[in-house]
N, C-alpha and C positions, 0 to 999 in steps of 0.2 A: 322581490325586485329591488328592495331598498337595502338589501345588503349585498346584494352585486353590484350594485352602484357604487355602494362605499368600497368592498374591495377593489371598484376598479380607478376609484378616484384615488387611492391610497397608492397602487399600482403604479400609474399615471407620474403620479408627484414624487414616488418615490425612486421613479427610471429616471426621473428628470433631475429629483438631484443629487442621486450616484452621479451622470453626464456633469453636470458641472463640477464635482467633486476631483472626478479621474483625473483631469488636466493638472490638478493643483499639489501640491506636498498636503500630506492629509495629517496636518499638525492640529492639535486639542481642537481649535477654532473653530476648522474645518468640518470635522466631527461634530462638532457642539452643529454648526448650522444644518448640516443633514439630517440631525434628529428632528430640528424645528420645524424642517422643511417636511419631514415625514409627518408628523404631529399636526402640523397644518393640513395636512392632506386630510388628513382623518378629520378635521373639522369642518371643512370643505363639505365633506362626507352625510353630513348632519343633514344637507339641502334634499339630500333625493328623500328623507323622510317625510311623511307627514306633518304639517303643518300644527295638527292638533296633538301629536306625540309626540314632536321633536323638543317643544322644552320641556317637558314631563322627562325624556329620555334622557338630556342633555344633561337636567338639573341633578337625577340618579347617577348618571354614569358617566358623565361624558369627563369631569376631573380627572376620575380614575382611568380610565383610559387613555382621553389625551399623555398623562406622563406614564401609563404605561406602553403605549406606543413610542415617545420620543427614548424612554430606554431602553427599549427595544432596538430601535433604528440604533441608539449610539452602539447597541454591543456589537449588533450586523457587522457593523463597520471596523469596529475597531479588531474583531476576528477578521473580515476583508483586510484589513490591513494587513494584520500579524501573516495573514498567506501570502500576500504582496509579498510582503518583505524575505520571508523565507525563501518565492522564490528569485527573487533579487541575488540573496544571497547566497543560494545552493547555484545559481546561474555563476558568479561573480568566484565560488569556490571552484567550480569546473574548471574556470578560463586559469585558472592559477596554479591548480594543479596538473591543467593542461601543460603550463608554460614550463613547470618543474620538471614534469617527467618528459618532457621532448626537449629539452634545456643540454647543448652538449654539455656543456662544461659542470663540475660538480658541487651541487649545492646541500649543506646539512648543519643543523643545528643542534648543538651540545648543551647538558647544562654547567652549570658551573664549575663539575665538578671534571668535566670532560667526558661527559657518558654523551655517546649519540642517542637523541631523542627523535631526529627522522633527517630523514634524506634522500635526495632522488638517484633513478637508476644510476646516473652515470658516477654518482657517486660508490654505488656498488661496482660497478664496473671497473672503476677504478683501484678497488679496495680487492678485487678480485673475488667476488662471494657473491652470489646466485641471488638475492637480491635484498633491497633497504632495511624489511626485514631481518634479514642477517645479523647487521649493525646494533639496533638495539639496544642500548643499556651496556655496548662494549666502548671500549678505548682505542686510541691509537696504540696502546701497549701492547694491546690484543693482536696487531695486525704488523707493527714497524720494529724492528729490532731496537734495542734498548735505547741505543742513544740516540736515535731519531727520533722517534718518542718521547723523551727528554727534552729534546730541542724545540718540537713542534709543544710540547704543554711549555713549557718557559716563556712561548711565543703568547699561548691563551694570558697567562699568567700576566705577561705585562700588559697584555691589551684590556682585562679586566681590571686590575689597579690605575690604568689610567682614563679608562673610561672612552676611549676613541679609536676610532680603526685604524689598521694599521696593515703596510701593505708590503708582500714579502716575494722575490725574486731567489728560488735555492732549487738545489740539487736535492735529490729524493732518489731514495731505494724503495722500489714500490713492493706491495707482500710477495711477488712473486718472483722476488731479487733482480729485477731488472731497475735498469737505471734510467734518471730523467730527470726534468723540471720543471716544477709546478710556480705560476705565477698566482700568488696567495692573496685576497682580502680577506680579513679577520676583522667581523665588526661586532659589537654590543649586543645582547639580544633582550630587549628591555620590557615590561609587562604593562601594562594601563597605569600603575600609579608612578612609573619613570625608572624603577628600582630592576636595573641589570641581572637577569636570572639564568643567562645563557651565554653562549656564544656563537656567532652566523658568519659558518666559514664560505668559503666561494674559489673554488681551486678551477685554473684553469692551466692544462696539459701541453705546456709548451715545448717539449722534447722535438719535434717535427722541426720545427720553426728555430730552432737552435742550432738542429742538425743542417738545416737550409742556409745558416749564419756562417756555419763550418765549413759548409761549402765553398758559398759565397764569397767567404775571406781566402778560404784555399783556390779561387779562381783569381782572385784578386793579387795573390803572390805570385801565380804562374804570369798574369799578363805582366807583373809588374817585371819582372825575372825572363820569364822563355817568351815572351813578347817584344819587351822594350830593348832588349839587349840585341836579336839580331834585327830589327827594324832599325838601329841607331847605325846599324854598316850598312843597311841599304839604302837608308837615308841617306848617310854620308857620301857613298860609291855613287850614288845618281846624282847628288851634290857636284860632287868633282866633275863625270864627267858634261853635265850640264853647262857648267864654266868651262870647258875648254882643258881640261890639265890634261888629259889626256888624249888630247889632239881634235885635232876637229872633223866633227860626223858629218855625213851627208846631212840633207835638209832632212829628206823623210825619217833617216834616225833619230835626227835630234828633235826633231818634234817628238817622236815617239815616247824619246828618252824622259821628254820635257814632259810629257804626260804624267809616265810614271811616278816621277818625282815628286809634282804637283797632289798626286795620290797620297802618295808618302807622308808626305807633310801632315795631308785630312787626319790617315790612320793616326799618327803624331798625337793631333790634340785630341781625335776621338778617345784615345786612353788614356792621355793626361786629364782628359775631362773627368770620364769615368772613373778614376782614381783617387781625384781631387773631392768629388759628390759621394763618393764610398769614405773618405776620410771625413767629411763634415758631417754625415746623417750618422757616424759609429762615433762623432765627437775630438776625435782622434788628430786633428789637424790643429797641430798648435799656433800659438795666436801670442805674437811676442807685442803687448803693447809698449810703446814708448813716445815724448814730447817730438812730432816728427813737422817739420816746415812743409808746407803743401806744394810750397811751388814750387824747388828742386823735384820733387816725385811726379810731377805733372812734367815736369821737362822730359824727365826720366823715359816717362811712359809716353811721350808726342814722340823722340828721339827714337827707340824703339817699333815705334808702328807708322814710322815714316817712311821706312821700305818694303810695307805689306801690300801687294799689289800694287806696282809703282807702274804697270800700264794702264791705270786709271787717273794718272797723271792730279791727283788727289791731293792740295793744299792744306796743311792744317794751324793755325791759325790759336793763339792762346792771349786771351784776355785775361788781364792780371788786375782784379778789382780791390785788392786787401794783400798787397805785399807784404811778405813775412808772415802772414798767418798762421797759425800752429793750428793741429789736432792733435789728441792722444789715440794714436794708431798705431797697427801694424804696418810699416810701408812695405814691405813684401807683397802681402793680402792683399792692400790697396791698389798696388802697381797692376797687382793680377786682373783686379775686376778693371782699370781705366784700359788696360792692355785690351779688354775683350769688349769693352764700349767701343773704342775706339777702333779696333778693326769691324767692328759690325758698322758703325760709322760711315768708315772707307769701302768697303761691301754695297753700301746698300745708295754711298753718293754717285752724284750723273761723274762722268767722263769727263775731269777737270775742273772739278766742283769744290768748296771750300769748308772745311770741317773745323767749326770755332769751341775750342774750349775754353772757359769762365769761370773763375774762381770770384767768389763775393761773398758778403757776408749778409748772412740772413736771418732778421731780428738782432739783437745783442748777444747770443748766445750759441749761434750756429753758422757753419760755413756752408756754402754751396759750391759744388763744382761741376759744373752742368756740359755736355760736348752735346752738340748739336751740330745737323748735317743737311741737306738741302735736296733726300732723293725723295721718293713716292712716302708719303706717314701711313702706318700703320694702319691697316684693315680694322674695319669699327671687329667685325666678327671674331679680331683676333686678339685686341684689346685685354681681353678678360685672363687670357690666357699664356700671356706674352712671359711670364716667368714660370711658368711650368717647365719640370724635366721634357727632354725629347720636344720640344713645343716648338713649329717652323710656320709661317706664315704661310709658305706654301710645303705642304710636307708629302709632294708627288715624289713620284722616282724621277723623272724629266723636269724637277726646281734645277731653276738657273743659278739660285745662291748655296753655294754650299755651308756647312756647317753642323753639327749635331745635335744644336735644339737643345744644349745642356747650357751653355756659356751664362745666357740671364738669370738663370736657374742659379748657378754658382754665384754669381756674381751679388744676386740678392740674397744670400745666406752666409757669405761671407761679410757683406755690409751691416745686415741685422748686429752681426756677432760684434761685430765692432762699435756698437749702438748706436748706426744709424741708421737710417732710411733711404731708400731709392726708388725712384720713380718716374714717369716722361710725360710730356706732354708733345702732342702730334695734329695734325690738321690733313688735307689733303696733299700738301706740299710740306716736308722737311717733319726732323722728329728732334724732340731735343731731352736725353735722359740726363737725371740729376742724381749725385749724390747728397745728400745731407751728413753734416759729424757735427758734433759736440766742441765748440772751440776750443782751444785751451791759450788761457794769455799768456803772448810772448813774454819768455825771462831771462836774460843769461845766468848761465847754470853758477852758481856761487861753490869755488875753488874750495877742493878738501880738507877742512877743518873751521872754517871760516863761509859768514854769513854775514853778506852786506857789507865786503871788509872795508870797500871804498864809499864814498856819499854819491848819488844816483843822480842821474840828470834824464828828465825824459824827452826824447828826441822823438816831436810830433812832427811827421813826415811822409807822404806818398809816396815819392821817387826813390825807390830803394838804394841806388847810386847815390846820391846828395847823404843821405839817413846814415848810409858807410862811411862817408867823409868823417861825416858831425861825429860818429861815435868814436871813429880814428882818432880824433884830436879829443877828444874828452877823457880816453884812456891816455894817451900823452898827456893828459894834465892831471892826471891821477883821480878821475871821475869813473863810475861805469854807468851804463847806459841801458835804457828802455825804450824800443821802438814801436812807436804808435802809429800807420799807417792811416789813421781814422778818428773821427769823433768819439762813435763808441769805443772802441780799444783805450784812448785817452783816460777817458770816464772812468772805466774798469779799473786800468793801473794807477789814477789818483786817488780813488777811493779807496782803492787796498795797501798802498804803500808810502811809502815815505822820499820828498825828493827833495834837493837840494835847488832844484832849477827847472824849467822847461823854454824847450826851445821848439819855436813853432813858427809852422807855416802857414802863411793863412788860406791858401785853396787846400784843403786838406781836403783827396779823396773826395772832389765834389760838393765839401762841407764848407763851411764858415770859419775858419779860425777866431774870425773874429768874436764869433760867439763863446767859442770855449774860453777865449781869454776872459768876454764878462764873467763865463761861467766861473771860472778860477777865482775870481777878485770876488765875486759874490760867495762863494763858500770859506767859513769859518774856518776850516782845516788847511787851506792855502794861499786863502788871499793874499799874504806876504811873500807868496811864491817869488823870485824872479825871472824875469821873461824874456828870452832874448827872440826877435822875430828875423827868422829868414826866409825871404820871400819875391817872389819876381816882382811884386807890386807892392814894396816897401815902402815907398814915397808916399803914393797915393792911399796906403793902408793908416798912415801917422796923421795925411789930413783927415782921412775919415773918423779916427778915433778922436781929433779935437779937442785935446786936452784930458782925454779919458786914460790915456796911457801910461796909469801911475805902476812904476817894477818894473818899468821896460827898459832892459839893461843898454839896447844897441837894437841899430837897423841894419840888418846885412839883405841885397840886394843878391839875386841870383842871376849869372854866377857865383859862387862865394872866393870872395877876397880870401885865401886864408891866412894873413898877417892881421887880417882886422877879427878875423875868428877867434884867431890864440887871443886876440888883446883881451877881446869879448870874454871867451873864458876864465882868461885872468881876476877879471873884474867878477864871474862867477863866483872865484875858487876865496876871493877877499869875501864877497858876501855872505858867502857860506860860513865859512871861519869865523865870521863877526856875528852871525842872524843868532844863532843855536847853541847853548851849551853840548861839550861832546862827551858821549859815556860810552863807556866799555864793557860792555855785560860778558864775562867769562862764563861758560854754561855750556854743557853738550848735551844739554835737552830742549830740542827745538818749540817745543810748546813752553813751556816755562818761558824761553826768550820771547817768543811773539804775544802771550797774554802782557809778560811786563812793559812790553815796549807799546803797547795798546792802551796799558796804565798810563804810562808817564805822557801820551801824546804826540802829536805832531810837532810841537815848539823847542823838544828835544830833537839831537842826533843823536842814535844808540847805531853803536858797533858792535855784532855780536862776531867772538872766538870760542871754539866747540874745542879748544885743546889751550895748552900751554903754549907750546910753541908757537901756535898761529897768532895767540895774544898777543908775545914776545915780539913778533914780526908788527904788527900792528903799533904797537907801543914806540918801536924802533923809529914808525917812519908819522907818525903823527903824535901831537899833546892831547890830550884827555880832562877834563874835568875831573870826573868822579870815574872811579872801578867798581863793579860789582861782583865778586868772586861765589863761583862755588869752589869749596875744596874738594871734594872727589871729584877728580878727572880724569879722562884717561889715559894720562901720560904723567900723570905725577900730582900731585897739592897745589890747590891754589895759594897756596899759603907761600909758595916758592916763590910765586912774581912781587911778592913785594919786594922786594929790595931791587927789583926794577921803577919802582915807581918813583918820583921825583915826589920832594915832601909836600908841594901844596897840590896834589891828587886826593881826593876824598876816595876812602875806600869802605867800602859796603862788604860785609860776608853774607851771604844767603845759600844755605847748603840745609842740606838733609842730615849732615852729622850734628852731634850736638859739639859747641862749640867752646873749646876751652875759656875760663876765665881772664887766666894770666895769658892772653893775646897780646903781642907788640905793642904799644900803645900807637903804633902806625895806623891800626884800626880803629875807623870812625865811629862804628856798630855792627852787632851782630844779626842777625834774624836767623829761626828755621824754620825751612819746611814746615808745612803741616799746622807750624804752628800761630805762622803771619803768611798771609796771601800777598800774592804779587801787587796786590793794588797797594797793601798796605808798604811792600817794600818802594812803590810810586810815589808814598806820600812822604817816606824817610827820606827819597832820594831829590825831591822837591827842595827840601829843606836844609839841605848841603851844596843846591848847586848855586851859582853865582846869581845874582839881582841884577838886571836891566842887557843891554847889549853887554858881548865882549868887546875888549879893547885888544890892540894888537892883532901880531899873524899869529896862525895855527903851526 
């Protein structure tokens, strides 16, 4: 009785805890307590004996057995495991060789040497041989004619020397001389201690998909061809007689006619669309970027879709928040996508309704140019989907709005490409889509050979009208100009360049003038700036400054006087001439001239010429300080203008040749390249120019 007991207590404790065991990772630990736990059991055990032999028993045997039961229990276990895990593992090898051999595409791995060591069917399939087997220990020698074979091991070869996959798009002669192409990853095949002992190809059969490309495009030259060529005389022919050239129809004709036509048109951009979406997804659609002004292209594109549906009697409406703004765009592209904003716009506004577009500037670094409309906003339901190909809000056969469901589609993939962003926001009433670009700060483009030739005046100004004047007469006074419609803009162009003056209004865009002017006078790089303010509240802008108005050259009142403008600039063109020593940097390498002139500072004028001639011109119409030559140039030696230069001109050589000794003695010092830095030519040229204000005119 008393050793049924103990088996069954042993039993017991031992069901109980394998059950707590299973749930857990059965790491050492684990183990270790299932033996305890069994061993306990067996001590447990001890109770159903007799009272008068159980220490007698216990003191004999019970040591040896308590630990040879808990070894016991540990090996049970640790074989349960070792079965676990096999079948884990034989489970987990099924699923994978399941996935290889029902896997279409072709998967097989090589050793190093390019011998297949295994591979699934479709890799046979492909190889043409009866099955993986086959493969074995052979090559692509074995199966490709010579010089594909060559080409595909050259392919192993670099991918093994460099240790990373690599992914390959070719034509192939497959063993059974047929032709195709395989889209190729070639990766690493690496062993437990990291050391690359194979190679793990992954071929996927793209011949179908090529041939469907061929198609494709060959569908794509017919519509562009035997489509758009007789649609453009039906177009046309319904054109005319729609207008009358051909006399005038009945009612029911010309309705009819006016149908068709209206059709015409749909077919129109439905294949311009389709054309347009087949060119950007094959890449194919080139993209001329250039510095292009937003607001003439927005004119562009209001002017143009001002007669799209004009019995909707449809106002459109352009708010100009950043005049002159620049992006670096395609204006083609751009025209395209506002072209197709905008008649969805007009589409989708009430019956005499008003369509506002808004250019402004958002953050420091980015324009927005948003068109908004005032019909029913976008379906929550359709939201998500609203730039998908073919994608219509209502996309029944009996929709009231026509269109092809491609236009947002294109219009956001042509914007990406141009890097930026598009997007809308909408409520139940009116929708308003945005584009986002990258600004780029206004510049006038500096005349071919010559950089900076004249000294800058920046004209901070809203009103693009007044901004023209000011610059008109700045070039008549032999200044060029920088238009700043804004606080930021201002900021941008005084921090990166170099001016002679700023002329400023103080409602700027909304902003404060008057703040940028403290800002000006509080920065170390212009506080000596001079200021000229024009302004409708001139008067009242001089009381409010109260004494703070130090560099304020003149108050011109708007309208502008322009007798008191020229005086104004006069008294610029002295302060300039008097504030700055002026240098002459000769150099056609525009980085060498902008790191120097970064050397020497803002307390200099530096005139930069990229030839001889343009110096010469330069030279001709203004005095100079100091010169700085390089002699290779591309029109001849620097070494030429001297005898242009008047003797008290300090002249600098800084070139990349090495520089004769017996120089002129016209020459102040030499530097080269390479072998003194620009700063260092900063500090040479420090040291030659004149001490304190100039005296005289320029």
């Amino acid at each position: 009785m008393a050793g049924v007991a103990d088996i069954a207590i042993t039993i017991v404790v031992g069901l109980a805890a394998h059950w707590w065991t299973r749930t857990r990772p059965r790491t050492i630990n684990v183990i270790l307590v299932f033996g305890l736990a069994v061993a306990f059991g067996r001590l447990v055990a001890f109770l159903a004996i007799p009272a008068d032999l159980r220490l007698s028993l216990l003191a004999r045997t019970g040591v040896p057995l308590l630990v040879l039961t808990f070894i016991s229990a540990v090996l049970i276990a640790v074989v349960l495991q070792w079965q676990a895990r096999r079948r884990e593992l034989s489970a987990t090898n099924a699923i994978y060789r399941a996935m290889v051999r029902e896997l279409p595409d072709c998967l097989n791995v090589k050793d190093v040497d390019g011998r297949f060591i295994a591979a699934n069917p479709a890799t046979a399939a492909m190889m043409r041989v009866r099955g993986a087997a086959d493969l074995t220990g052979k090559t692509d020698f074995d199966f490709y004619p010579p010089e594909l074979a060559t080409r595909f091991r050259a392919d192993e070869t670099a991918m093994l020397e460099s240790g990373k996959a690599i992914r390959i798009d070719q034509m192939t002669v497959f063993p059974d001389d047929s032709e195709g192409w395989l889209n190729t990853l070639k990766a690493p095949f690496r062993d437990h201690t990291g050391r690359i002992v194979g190679i793990i190809t992954y071929n996927r059969d793209v011949t179908e998909q090529k041939r469907n490309a061929a198609v494709k495009n060959e569908f794509i030259a017919t519509i562009s061809h035997e489509l758009r060529t007789p649609l453009t005389s039906i177009r046309g022919s319904l054109g005319l007689i729609t207008a009358g050239v051909t006399g005038e129809l009945p009612p029911k004709a010309a309705h009819m006619v006016e149908i068709a036509h209206n059709n015409s048109e749909r077919l129109v951009l439905l294949i311009n669309d389709i054309l347009d979406l087949e060119k950007l997804e094959s890449g194919k659609m080139p993209f001329d970027l250039q510095h292009t002004r937003l607001r003439p292209l927005l004119d562009q594109a209001i002017s143009s879709s001002s007669s799209y549906m004009p019995e909707r009697r449809v106002t459109i409406r352009l708010v100009d928040e950043a005049p002159d703004i620049e992006a670096k765009t395609d204006p083609n592209r751009l025209h395209q996508v506002f072209a197709n904003i905008l008649s969805n716009a007009i589409k989708f506004s009430p019956t005499g309704g008003t369509v506002t577009v808004t250019i402004a500037r958002l953050g420091d670094d980015w324009v927005r140019m948003s068109v908004s409309d005032e019909g029913q906003g976008i379906p929550e339901s359709f939201r998500k989907r609203i730039f998908g190909k073919f994608e219509q809000a209502d996309a029944t056969d009996n929709r009231q709005k026509g269109g092809t469901g491609l236009g947002l589609s294109i219009a956001k993939t042509i914007v990406e490409k141009l890097g930026g962003r598009i997007g809308f926001d909408t409520g139940d009433t009116g929708t308003t889509f945005h584009v986002d670009l990258p600004e780029q700060v206004a510049r006038q483009n500096d005349p071919a050979g010559v950089i900076d030739h004249r000294p800058r005046v920046l004209v901070c100004e809203d009103e693009r009208d007044i901004a023209e004047i000011v610059a008109a007469h700045l070039d008549a006074q032999g200044f060029a100009s920088d238009i700043a419609p804004g606080i930021a803009t201002a900021r941008t162009l005084l921090s990166n360049f170099e001016y002679v003056a700023v002329t400023l209004d103080i409602r700027l865009a909304g902003d404060s003038g008057i703040e940028l002017f403290h800002e000006i006078r509080r920065s170390p790089r212009n506080r000596d700036l001079p200021v000229l303010v024009i302004s409708a509240v001139a008067d009242e802008t001089r009381e409010a400054l109260n004494g703070s108005a130090v560099g304020i050259i003149d108050w011109l009142a708007k309208p502008i006087d322009t007798d008191k403008l020229r005086a104004a600039l006069d008294r610029v063109a002295i302060c300039s001439a008097e504030s700055r020593p002026r240098i002459l940097h000769v150099e056609d390498n525009r980085d060498v001239t902008e790191v120097l002139a970064g050397g020497l500072g803002g307390d200099v004028c530096v005139t930069s010429a990229r030839t001889l001639e343009a110096a010469r011109e330069l030279i001709s119409r203004q005095p100079f300080d100091l010169v700085i030559l390089d002699i290779n140039l591309p029109d001849g030696s620097g070494l030429d203008l001297l005898p242009d230069l008047s003797s008290d001109v300090a002249v600098i050589i800084f070139s990349a040749d090495e520089v004769d000794p017996n120089l002129p003695r016209r020459v102040n010092a030499t530097l080269t390249k390479t072998r003194a830095s620009e700063l260092d030519v900063a500090r040479l040229v420090r040291s030659y120019l004149p001490v304190g204000p100039k005296s005289g005119n320029a």
